[in-house]
C-alpha positions in Angstrom: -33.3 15.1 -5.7 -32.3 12.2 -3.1 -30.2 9.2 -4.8 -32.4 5.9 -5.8 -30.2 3.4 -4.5 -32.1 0.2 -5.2 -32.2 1.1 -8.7 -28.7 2.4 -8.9 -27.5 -1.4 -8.0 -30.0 -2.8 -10.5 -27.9 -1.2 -13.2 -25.0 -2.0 -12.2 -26.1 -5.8 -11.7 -28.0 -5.6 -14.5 -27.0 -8.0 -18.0 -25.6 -6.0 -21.0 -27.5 -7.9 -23.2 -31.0 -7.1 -20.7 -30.4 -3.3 -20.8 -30.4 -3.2 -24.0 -34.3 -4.9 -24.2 -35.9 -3.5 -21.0 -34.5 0.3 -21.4 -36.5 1.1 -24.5 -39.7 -0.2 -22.3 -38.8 1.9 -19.6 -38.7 4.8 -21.5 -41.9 4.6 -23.0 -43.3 5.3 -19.6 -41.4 9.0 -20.5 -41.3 9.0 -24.4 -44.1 8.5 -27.2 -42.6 5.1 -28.3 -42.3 6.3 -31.9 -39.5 8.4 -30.6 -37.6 5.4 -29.8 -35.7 3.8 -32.0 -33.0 0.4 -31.2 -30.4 -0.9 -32.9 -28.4 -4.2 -32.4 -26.5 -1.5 -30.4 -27.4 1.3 -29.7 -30.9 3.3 -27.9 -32.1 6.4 -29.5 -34.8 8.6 -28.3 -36.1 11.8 -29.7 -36.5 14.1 -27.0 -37.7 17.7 -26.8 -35.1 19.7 -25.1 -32.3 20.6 -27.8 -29.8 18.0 -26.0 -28.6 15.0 -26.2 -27.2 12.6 -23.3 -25.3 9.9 -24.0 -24.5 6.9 -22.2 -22.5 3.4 -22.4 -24.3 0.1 -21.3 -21.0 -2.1 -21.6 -18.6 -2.2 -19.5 -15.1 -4.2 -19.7 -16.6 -6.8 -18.1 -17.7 -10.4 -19.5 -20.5 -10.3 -16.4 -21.9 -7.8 -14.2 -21.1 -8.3 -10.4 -23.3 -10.8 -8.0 -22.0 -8.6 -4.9 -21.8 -5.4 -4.1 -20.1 -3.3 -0.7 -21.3 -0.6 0.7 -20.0 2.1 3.0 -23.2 4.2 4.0 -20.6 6.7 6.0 -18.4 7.3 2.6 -21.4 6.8 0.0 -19.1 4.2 -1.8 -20.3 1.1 -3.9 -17.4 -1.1 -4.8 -16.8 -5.1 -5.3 -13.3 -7.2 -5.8 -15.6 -8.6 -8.9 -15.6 -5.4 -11.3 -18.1 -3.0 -10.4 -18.3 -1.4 -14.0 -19.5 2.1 -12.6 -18.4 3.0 -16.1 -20.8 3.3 -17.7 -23.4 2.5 -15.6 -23.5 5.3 -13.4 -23.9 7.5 -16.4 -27.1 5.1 -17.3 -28.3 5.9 -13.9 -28.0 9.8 -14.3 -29.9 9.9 -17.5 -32.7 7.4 -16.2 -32.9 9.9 -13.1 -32.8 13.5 -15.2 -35.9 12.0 -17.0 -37.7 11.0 -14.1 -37.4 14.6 -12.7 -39.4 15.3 -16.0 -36.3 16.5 -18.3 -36.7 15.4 -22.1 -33.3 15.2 -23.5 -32.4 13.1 -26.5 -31.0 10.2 -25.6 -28.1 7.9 -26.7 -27.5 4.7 -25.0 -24.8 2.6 -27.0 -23.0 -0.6 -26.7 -19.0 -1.7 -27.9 -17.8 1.9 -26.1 -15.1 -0.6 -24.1 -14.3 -1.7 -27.3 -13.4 1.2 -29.4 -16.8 3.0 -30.2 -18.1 0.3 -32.1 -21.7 1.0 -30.9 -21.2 4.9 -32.0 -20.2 4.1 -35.2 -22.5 1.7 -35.5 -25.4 4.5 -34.6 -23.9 7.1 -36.7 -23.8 4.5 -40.0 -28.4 5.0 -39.2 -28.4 8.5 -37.6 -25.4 10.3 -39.8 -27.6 13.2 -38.5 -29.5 14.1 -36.1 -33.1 13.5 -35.9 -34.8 16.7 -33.9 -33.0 19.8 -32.4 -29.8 18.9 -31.2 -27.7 22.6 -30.1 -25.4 20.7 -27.9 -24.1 16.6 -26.4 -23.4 15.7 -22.7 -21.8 12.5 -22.3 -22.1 11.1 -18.6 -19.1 9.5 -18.6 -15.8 10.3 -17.3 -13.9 9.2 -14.0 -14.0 11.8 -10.4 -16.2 14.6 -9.8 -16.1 18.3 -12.1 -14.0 17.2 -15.0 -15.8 18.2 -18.2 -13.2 16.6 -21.5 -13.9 18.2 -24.6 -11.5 16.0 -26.8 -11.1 17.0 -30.1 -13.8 20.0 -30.0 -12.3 23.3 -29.3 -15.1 25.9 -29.1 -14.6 28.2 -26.1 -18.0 29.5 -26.0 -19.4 26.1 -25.2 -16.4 25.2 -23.1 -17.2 28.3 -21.3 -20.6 27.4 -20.6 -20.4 24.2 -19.4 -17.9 25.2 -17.0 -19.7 27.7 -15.3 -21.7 25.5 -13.8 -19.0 24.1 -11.5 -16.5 21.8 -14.1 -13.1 22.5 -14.7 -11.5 21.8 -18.2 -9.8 18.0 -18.4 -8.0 16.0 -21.4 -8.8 12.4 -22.1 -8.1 10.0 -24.9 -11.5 8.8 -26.2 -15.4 8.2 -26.1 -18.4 8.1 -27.9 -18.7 11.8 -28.6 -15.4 11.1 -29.9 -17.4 9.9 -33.0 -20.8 11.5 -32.7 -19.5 15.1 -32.2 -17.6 15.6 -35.5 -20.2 13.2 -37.8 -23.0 15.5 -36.5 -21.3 19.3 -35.9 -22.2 19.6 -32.9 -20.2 20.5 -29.9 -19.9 18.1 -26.9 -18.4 16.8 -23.7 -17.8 14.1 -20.8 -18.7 14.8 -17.3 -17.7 13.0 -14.6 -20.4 10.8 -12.8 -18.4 9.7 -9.7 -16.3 6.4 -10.3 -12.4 5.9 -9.9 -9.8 3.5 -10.8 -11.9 2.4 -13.8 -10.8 -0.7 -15.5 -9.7 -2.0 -12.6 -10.9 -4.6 -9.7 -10.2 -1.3 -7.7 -12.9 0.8 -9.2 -15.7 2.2 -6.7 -18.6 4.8 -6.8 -18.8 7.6 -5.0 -22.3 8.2 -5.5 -22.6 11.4 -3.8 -20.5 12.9 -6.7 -22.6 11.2 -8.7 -25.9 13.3 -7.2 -23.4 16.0 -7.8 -23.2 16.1 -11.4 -27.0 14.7 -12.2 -27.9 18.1 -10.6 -25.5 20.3 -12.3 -27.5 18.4 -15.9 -30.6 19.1 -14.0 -29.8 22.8 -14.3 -28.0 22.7 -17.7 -31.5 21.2 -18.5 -33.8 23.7 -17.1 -31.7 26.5 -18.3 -32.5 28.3 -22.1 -31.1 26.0 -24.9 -32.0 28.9 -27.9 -28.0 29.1 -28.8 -26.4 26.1 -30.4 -22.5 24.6 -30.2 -20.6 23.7 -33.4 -18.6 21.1 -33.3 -14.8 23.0 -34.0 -11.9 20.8 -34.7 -8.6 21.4 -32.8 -5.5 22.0 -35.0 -3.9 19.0 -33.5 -6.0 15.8 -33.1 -6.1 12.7 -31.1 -6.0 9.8 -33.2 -9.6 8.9 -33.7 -9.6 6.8 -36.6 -11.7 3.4 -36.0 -9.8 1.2 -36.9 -6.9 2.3 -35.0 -9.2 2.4 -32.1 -10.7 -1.4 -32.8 -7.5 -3.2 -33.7 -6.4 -1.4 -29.8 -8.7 -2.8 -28.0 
């Protein structure tokens, strides 16, 4: 699996607002189109692998970049205008894991930047999963083998997902930060390759990024029989939404 570069620039100069209408075309190329299902919000597609990856198309800013550097040598994307690698390089991995002919669920929400609004949003239609779902993968978290399990402590499923090359990390918040608990089902954020997020210093190191989209590959391709509750830690991270909205 080689990197598609022209279309990793194309999300990340693509609209908000132009994601949201095109992506549910381009998956039909992949997905029977009644497996797709929009929102004002929020993509979901049925898929047939027992997993679900989920994805943000916002990112904290009001437009997506006109310019983008390159240093071939490093394999870094970066631009003084907001490069908003979060979350679009996590749109990129999924788009790529189905062209290699994975099926996954998928879960493309909007508002993450702003609290989860999209998730909760999604979860007021889908309090439950439509097909098989043993397990989440958000593609969403800053460097290159962190896997954050927030508020889910189930050491089987922690134990899995490290073996194939992540190392435990904390964070604060994201979707799955929602989704996880409403559903039961365990989850976790992986890194896709960006750094200094939310900040006009934020670049992608898109080798990192090939990294983890072929660590999912495997995770993919692998047997998905067993499936991953969702267990609460003792001590919780605040995750209530209005907290979260009246934050942001």
């Amino acid at each position: 699996m080689i990197i598609d570069y022209d279309m990793l620039v194309s999300i990340l100069k693509a609209k908000e607002k132009t994601l949201l209408r095109t992506l549910p075309k381009v998956l039909e190329s992949y997905y029977h189109k009644d497996k797709i299902h929009t929102g004002a919000d929020f993509i979901y597609v049925e898929g047939d692998i027992p997993v679900a990856l989920v994805a943000h198309l916002d990112t904290i800013y009001s437009s997506p970049p006109a310019w983008l550097f390159h240093d071939s040598t490093q394999e870094i994307l970066w631009t003084p205008e907001g490069l908003g690698a979060d979350d679009r390089a996590g749109v990129y991995g999924i788009l790529m894991l189905i062209m290699e002919g994975n099926r996954p669920s998928i879960i493309f929400t909007t508002g993450e930047e702003q609290g989860g609004k999209g998730a909760i949003n999604f979860l007021s239609q889908y309090p439950n999963p439509l097909v098989e779902t043993n397990f989440l993968i958000e593609l969403d978290r800053q460097g290159f083998n962190d896997a954050v399990y927030y508020d889910c402590d189930n050491p089987e499923f922690e134990r899995y997902i490290n073996s194939y090359g992540f190392y435990t990390a904390t964070g604060i918040f994201s979707d799955i930060s929602f989704i996880a608990p409403e559903w039961g089902i365990a989850a976790v954020n992986l890194s896709i390759g960006y750094f200094n997020e939310h900040t006009p210093q934020e670049y992608l190191c898109y080798s990192y990024t090939q990294e983890t989209i072929e660590k999912v590959n495997h995770i993919l391709e692998s047997d998905h029989t067993e499936k991953f509750y969702y267990k609460e830690k003792d001590e919780l991270w605040h995750r209530d939404e209005e907290i979260w909205q009246s934050s942001t």
